[in-house]
N, C-alpha and C positions, 0 to 999 in steps of 0.2 A: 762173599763169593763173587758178587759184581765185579768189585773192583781187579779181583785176579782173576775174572774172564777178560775182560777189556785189556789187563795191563797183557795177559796171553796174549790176545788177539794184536795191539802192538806191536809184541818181541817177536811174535811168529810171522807177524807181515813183511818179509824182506822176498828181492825177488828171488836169492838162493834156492828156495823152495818150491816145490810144485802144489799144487792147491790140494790135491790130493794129500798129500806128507801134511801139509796146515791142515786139515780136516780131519785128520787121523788124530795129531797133537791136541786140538780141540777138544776131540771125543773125550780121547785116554784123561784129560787134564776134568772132563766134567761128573766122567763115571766116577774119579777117583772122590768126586765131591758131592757122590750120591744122588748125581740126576742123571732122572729115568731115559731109558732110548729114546721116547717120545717125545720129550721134553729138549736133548738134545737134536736131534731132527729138527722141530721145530725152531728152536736158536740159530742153528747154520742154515737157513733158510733163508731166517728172515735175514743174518747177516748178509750173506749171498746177493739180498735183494737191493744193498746200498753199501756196499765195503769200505766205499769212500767216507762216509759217515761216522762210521764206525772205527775208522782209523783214526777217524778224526777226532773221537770219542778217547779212545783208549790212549793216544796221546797228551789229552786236555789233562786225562785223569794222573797220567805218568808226571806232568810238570807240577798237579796240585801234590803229590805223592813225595818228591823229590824237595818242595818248597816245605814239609813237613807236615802234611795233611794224612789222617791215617786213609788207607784204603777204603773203606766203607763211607766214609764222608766226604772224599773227594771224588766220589762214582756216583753219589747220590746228587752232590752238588752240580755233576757235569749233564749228568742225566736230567735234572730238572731243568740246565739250560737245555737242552735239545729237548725237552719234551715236545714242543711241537712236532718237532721231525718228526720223531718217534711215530706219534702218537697217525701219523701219514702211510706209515707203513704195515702194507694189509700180510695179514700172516694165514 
């Protein structure tokens, strides 16, 4: 489920869109994967709180993905190089 949040967050970052329309697709793409409203909330939050990162996140995982890495292992891999960040941002 990481890795097609991220590779979402990605495909849905162009400027065609308004933030609103991205946070709507976010939603729909998280309930369908059976997380809770709260849990959601909390995830566009914290995104919200560094986009940049996070673009920069979903991208790293997009090239590991593309190079033949399955999703789960190149979300995990990316995520553990950014754990610092991560680990920076208060939720």
């Amino acid at each position: 489920m990481r890795g097609r949040f991220f590779c979402l967050l990605g495909s849905v970052n162009s400027a065609k869109l308004t933030p609103m329309i991205k946070e709507f697709l976010m939603k729909q793409m998280l309930k369908r994967q059976g997380v809770s409203d709260e849990q959601i909330n909390q995830l566009i939050n914290i995104v919200e709180q560094n986009p940049a990162l996070f673009k920069k996140i979903a991208e790293e995982i997009k090239v590991k993905v593309a190079s033949g890495q399955d999703e789960q292992s190149a979300a995990i891999a990316v995520m553990q190089a950014h754990q610092e960040e991560l680990k920076n941002i208060k939720v």
